[in-house]
N, C-alpha and C positions, 0 to 999 in steps of 0.2 A: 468329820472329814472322811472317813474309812467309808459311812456311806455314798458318799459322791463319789470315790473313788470306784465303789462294788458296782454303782449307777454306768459311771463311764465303762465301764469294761465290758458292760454285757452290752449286745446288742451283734447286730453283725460285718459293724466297722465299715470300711467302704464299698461303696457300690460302684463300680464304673460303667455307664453306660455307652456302649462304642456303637458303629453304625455309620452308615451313608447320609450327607447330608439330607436334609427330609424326612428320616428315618421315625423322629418325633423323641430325640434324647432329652431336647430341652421339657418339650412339652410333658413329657413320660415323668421325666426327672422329676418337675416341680411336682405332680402327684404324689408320685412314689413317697418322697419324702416329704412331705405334709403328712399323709398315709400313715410313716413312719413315726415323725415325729424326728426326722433327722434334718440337719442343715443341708440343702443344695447349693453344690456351686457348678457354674459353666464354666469350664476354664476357657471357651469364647472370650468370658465376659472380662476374666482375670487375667488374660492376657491384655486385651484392649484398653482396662481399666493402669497396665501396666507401663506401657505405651503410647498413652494418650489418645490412639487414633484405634479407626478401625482395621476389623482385620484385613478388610480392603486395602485400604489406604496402605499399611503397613507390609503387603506385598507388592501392593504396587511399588512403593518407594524402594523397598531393600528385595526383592525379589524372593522366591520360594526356598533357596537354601534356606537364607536366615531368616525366613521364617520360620521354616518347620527346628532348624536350631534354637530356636528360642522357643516354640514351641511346647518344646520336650523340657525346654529349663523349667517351664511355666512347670509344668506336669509333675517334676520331680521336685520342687523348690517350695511348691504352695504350701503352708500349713494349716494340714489338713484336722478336723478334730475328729476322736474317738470314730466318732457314724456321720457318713454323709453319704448320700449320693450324687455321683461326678459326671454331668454331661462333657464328653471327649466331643474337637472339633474331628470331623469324620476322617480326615487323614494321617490325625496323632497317631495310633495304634499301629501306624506301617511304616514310620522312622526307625531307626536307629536300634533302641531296647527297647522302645516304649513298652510293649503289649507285653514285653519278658516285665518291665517293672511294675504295669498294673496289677500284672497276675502275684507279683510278690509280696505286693501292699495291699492287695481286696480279692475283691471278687467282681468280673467283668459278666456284662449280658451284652449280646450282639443282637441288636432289634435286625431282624434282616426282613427284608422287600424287594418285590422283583423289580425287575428295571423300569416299567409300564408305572405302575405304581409310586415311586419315587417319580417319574416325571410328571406324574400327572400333578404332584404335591407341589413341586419345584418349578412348573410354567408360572406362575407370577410373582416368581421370589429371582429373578436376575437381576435385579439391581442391588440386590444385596450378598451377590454370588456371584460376582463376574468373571468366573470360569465357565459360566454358562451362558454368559451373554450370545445372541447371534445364532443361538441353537432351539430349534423347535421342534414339534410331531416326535415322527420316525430318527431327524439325527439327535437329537437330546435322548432317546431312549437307548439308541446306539452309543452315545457316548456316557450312560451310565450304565451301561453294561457291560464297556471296556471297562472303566473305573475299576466297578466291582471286580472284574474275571481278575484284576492287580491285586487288591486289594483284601478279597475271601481268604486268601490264605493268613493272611494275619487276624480279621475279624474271627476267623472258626478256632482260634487259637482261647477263644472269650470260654471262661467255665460255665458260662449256658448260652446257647445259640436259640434263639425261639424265633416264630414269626412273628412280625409286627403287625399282621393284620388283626383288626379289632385288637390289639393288646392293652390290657389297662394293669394298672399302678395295684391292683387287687390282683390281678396272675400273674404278676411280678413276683410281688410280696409270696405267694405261694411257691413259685418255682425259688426261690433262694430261701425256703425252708430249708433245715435239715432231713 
């Protein structure tokens, strides 16, 4: 037992990946920890699996309070083990305490991309994003450049800020060395 114990404790516990949607936390995440040899979770996924419905669905129905209120339960309530790393829905990190409680329980990266780039990821993903529905080109890049200019202050609060461009799961794994 002493050994699985010495097992579980090394490692570098959690990872939280935060970010704009399209930023690539899922896709990053499942690397990373494969990589790793750590369990991923999306808490997308563990919220929806929590709720039944999507995350769509589940704002539309109960609107963005109680969304982002349960949101943050999902966040704090999940049980989490020793190592993992945590794909964040893009606007967890800017409620309440959240990015105060990340930062208490792990270790956050902020995949960051400029506005251009995120849209360009995020044109054929509106039906799975209907905050974006309706918005194309120039206003979709506009309106995730508002987002961000809300939103960076909480993201640059992350203990490593990197760009996402070309980022992989191997210069991850290096920038959350000691």
């Amino acid at each position: 037992m002493d050994n699985l114990e010495e097992e579980n404790s090394e490692g570098l516990g959690l990872i939280f990946l935060i970010g704009f949607m399209g930023c690539g936390k899922t896709t990053l995440g499942r690397k990373l920890a494969s990589r790793m040899g750590y369990m991923f979770i999306d808490l997308d996924h563990v919220l929806e699996a929590h709720v039944g419905m999507t995350i769509a669905e589940y704002f539309s129905a109960h609107g963005e309070a109680a969304f982002r209120k349960l949101e943050s339960e999902i966040l704090q309530t999940t049980p989490y083990p020793d190592n993992a790393v945590i794909s964040t829905g893009g606007g967890l990190p800017c409620f309440f305490d959240n990015m105060e409680w990340i930062n208490e329980h792990g270790r956050s990266i902020y995949i960051q991309l400029a506005p251009k780039i995120l849209a360009d990821r995020l044109e054929h993903e509106k039906v799975t994003r209907p905050v974006l529905q309706g918005r194309h080109g120039d206003e979709l890049i506009a309106f995730i450049a508002d987002k961000l200019a809300e939103r960076e202050v909480f993201y640059k609060q992350a203990t490593i800020v990197t760009n996402g461009l070309s980022l992989t799961a191997e210069k991850v794994e290096k920038l959350l060395q000691p």
